[in-house]
N, C-alpha and C positions, 0 to 999 in steps of 0.2 A: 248126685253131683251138688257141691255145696259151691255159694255164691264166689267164694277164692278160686275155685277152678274154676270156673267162666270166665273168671278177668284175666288167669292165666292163660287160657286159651287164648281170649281175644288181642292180650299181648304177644302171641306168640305169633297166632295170624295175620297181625301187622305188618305192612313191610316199614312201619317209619318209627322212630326211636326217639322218646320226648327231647328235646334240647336241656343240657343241664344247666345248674346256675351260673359254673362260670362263663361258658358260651352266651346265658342272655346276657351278663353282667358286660360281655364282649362286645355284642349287639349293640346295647347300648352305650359303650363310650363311643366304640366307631361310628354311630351312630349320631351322637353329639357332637364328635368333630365335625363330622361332615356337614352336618346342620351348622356350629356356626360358621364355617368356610361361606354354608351359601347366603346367609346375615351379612356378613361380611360382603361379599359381593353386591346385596340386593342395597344396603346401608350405602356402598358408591355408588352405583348408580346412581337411586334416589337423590342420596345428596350433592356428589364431588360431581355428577354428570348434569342431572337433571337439575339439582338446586331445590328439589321442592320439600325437605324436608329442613320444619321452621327451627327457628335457633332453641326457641323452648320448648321443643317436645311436642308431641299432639298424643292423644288419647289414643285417636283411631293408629296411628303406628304400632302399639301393644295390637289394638285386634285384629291389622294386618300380620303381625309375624306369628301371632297364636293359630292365624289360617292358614300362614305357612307352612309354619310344624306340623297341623295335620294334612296338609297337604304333601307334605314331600316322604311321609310314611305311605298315605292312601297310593298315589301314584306308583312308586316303587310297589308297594303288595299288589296292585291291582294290576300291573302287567309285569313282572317277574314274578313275584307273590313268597318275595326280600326286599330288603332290605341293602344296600353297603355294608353294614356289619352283618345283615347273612351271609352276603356272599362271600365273605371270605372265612365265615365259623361253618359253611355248607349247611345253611339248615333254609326252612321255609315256612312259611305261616298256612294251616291250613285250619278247616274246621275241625270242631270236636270228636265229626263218626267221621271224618279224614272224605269227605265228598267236598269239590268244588269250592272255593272259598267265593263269596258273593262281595260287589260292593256293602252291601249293606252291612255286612259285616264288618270288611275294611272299615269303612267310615265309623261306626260306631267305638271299633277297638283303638281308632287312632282320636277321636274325640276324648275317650276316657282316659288316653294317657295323659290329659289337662287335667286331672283330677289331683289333688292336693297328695303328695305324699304316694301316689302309685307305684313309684321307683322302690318303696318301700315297702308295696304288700307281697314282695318274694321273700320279705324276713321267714314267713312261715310257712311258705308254700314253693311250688315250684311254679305255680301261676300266679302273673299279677292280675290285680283286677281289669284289667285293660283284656288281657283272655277269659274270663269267667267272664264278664259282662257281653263279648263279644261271642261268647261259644265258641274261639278258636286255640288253636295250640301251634306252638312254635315245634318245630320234628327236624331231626336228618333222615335221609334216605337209608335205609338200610341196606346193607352191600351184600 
């Protein structure tokens, strides 16, 4: 038995089926709307309600909305384990031997989508670096 038949086997004994490019390409714009709807939101409060963001900008407003962003991936993977734009392309985020996906995981996969240009390492893969680095993979369920 040569190492292409193992992989075929173990694809076969899968029950879940990689997400393909246009699906993550899906993921994330719905993704991005939805993200900046809740900017949008958080921007009035902040300002139109509370008042407290300054007429010229503050620094720390960039490192609150970069905690944002991976906050509102983490939370969604971490108890649906989707996204918005999962859920409406059906797919899910799990780990690489498909067990359990961990916080630590989440957090790390949704850190490295601040990585420069990540949107861009699916030019040659069907992973971005945000799943290599995290050891997870986006799937559908198999019917």
């Amino acid at each position: 038995m040569n190492k292409s038949d193992i992989l075929d086997e173990n694809l076969e004994s899968s029950k879940y089926q990689i997400a393909d490019k246009g699906s993550r390409l899906m993921n994330y714009i719905i993704d991005k709307i939805v993200f900046i709807f809740i900017i949008f939101l958080h921007a009035m409060i902040l300002d139109g309600w509370l008042g407290i963001i300054p007429e010229e900008g503050s620094p720390f407003l960039g490192i609150y909305f970069f905690f944002l962003y991976v906050m509102y991936h983490s939370i969604f993977e971490q108890l649906f384990k989707k996204t918005p734009g999962k859920f409406i392309t059906k797919s899910i985020v799990m780990k690489e031997d498909e067990s359990e996906i961990k916080f630590k995981n989440i957090l790390i996969r949704n850190m490295c989508r601040l990585i420069p240009f990540d949107p861009m390492s699916f030019m040659g893969s069907t992973k971005g670096w945000h799943d290599k680095l995290s050891k997870t993979k986006v799937v559908y369920r198999n019917k």
